[in-house]
N, C-alpha and C positions, 0 to 999 in steps of 0.2 A: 368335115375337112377344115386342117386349119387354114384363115384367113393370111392371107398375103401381107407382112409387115410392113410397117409404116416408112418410110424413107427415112425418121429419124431412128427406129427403133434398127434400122441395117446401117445406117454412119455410128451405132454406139458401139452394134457387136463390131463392126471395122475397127474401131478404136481399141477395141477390147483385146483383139486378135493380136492387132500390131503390136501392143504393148505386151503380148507375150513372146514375143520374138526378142532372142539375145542373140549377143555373137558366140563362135565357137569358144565352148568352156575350158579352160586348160588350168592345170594346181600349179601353182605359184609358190616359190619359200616366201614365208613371211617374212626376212627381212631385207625381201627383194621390193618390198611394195610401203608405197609414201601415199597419203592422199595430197589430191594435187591442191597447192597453196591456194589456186585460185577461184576451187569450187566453191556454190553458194553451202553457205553452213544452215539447217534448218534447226531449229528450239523443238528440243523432243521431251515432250512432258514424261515422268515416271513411270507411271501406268502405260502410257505406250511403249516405253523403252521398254519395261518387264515384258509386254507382248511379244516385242520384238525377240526377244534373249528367248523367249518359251517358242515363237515358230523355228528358232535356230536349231533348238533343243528337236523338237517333230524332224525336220525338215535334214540334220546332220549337213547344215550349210549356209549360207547367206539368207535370210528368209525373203528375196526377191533380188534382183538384176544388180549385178555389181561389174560395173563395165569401165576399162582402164585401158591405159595405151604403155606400150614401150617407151623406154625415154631411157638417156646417160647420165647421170650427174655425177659429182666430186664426190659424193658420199657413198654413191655405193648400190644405190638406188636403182634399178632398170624396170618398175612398174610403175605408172604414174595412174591415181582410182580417182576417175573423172564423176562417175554418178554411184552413187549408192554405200558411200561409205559409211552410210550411217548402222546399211546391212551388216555393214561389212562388219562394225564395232560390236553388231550383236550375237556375232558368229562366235568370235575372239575374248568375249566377256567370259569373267571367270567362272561366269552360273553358266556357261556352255561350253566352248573348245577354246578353252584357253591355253594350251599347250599344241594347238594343233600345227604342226611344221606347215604344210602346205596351205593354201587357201584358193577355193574356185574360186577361178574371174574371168568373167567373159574381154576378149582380149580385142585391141580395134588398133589399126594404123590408120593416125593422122595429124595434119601439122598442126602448131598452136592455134592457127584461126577456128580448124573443126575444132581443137579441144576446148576452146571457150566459150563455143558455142553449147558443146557437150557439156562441162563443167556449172557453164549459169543457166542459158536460156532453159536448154533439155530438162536439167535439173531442176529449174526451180517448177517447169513443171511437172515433174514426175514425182517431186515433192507434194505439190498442192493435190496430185490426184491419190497421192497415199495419205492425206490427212495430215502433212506435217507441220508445222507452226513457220511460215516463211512471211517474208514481208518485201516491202521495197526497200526497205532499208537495209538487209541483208542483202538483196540485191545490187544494192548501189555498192555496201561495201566490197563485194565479192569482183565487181565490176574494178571496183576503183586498183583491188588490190592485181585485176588482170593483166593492166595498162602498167602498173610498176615491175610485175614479172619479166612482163615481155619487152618492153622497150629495152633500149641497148644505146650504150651511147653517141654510135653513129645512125639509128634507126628508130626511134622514137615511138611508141605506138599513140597515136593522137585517140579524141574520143570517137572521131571518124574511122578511123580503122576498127577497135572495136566494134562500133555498131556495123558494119558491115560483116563483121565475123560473126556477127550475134543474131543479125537477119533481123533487125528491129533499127525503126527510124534515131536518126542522130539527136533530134529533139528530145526523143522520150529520155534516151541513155543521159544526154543533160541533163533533163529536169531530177532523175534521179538521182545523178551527181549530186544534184544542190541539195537534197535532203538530208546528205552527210554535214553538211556545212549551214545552213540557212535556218533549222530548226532547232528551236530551245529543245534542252532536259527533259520534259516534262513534255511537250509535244510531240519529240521522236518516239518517248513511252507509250501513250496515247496511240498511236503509227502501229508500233510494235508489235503492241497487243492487239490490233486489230479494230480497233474502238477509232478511231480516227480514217476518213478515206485516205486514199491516196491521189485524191482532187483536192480534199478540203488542204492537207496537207502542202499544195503545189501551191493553193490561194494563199495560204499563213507565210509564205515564204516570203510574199512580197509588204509583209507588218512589220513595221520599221521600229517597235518599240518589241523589246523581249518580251517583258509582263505582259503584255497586253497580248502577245501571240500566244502565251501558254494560259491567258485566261479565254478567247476566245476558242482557240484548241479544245478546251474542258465543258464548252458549255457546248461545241460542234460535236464532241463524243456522246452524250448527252441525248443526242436529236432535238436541242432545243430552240434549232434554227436551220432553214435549208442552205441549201449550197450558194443559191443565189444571194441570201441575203447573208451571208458570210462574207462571200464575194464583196457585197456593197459595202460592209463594212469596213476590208480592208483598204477598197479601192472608195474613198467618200466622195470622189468628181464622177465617178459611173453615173452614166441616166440610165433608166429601162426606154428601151425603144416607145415609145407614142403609139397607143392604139389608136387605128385611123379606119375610121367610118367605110365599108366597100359594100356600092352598092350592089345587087344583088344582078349578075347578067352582065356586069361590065367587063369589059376584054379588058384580059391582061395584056400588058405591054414589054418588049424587047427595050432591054437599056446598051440601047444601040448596038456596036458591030463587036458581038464577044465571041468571037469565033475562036481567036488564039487562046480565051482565057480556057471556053469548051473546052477546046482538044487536050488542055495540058491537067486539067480535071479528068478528063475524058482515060488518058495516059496516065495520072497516078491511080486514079481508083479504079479502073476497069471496067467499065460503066459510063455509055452513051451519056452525057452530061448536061442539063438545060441552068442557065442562069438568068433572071428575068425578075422584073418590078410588077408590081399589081398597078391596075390602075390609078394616076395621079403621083405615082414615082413614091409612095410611100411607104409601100412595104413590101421588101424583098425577100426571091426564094431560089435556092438551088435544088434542083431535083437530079437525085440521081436513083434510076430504077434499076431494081431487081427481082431475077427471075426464079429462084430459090433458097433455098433455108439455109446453105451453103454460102449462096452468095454471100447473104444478106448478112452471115455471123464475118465473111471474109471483111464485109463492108465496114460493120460497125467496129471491127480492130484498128483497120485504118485510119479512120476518122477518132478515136480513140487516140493511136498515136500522134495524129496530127495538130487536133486541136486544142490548145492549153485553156482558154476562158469558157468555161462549161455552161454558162448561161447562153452563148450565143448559138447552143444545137438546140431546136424544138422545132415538133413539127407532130404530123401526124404518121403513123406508120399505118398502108393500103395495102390489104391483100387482094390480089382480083384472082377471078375465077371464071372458065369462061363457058362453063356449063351448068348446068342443074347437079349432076354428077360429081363434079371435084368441089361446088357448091357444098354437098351433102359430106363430102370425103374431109374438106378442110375444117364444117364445124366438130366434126365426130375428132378428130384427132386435136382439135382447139379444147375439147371437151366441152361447148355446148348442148351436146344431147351425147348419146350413148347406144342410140340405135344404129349398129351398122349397113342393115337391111333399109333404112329411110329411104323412100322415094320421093 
């Protein structure tokens, strides 16, 4: 009999399931349909673009989800393709239906806020789980060009408005901004192609000589230096915090009455919150626990958008367990052993 799957292995087929879900299909004239200015654009190498034109070719249609809204324009226009036009170009290639009058597309009604949310966030990741070449840079730009579509000259769309249509914090959608603008030639390529993080990138932003960003840039793509000490370099008044001697049984101590800071941790991460000093006020910790694999991935996003100086998260990551049983259950699925029968 088969064994009972893993809690991860049932959130992948969920995943899996969802993302075969489209809206209702309907055939469209083609030159009723635009892609929308302000979707992210993904870099689709050759060899994959041919794949794509050969599943068109199998498949007599989009070789995956190609989902679009109603819309009016001056041109003529009444179908706006929010996610999947890259499908969509491989339908329409002349090595497969390139004469084809109609085109399925899965069809949705929503205002600009869903559609840019559809357009970039959705997209970029439905890009990344199709293997496509995306980055933050294509991000930001897609971002940038959102905020010019839609603002109006009595209504403005600020970058606060976007990020709320995008369901991602206002910081993050900043710091992406700046990468349009803050990074040399050579550093955004770097970014681009994927060779460069998109932390080290946020660091380099703040190196006040060009040269010198896109020689550090080159030697960070590299792996020839960690993040922290890229960090130090940009920033030359950084200290690393002071290791400080804890002797072993000493009670840690409360830096004093942080109840309001608690709750308001407590309120953005979702997660009972503790903030407190080790003994001798030397070295401090925020704990915030979790109680599953769910959580813990919803955790490290937030924290992810929230914190820009990446040296100051370290810590240890505790899994507890409160039997012999899920003891046995959590090294087998860690892959420490491989006996699922272990007593």
């Amino acid at each position: 009999m088969k064994g009972q799957p893993s809690k991860a292995s049932n959130n992948e087929r969920r995943n899996r399931l969802i993302k075969l879900l489209a809206p209702a299909m309907q055939n469209i004239e083609r030159a009723q349909i635009r892609r929308a200015p302000y979707a992210i654009s993904p870099e689709i190498p050759d060899a994959q673009q041919n794949a794509l034109i050969d599943h068109a070719l199998e498949l007599g249609g989009p070789p995956g989800p190609v989902i679009a809204r109603k819309i009016a324009t001056t041109e003529g226009h009444t179908v706006e393709v929010l996610v999947g036009w890259e499908r969509l170009e491989a339908f329409v290639h002349k090595d497969a239906y390139p004469h084809s009058p109609n085109i399925p597309l899965g069809l949705i009604e929503c205002n600009n806020s869903d559609a840019a949310f559809y357009a970039i966030e959705y997209a970029a990741q439905d890009q990344k789980a199709a293997g496509l070449v995306t980055s933050p840079l294509l991000y930001a730009a897609a971002a940038q060009t959102a905020i010019e579509h839609f603002s109006k000259p009595d209504q403005r769309w600020k970058i606060q408005t976007l990020a709320n249509a995008l369901c991602i914090n206002r910081t993050t959608l900043s710091n992406r901004l700046r990468l349009l603008k803050g990074l040399q030639p050579r550093t955004r390529e770097l970014l681009q192609q994927g060779l460069l993080t998109q932390w080290d990138a946020k660091t380099l932003l703040a190196e006040p000589s060009p040269e010198r960003q896109e020689r550090l840039a080159a030697q960070a793509s590299k792996g020839m230096m960690s993040t922290r000490t890229l960090y130090e370099l940009v920033h030359p008044d950084y200290e690393r915090p002071k290791k400080v001697a804890n002797p072993r049984g000493q009670k840690k101590h409360r830096l004093g009455d942080l109840g309001l800071m608690e709750r308001a941790l407590s309120e953005s991460f979702g997660t009972p919150t503790t903030i407190a000093l080790d003994g001798g006020h030397q070295k401090g910790y925020v704990e915030m626990p979790f109680h599953s694999l769910s959580e813990l991935k919803g955790l490290l996003e937030k924290l992810d958008r929230q914190i820009e100086t990446d040296p100051l998260l370290r810590g240890t990551l505790t899994m507890k367990v409160d039997n012999k049983r899920e003891t046995n259950a959590l090294l087998l699925e860690l892959g420490a052993n491989t006996d699922p029968q272990l007593d």
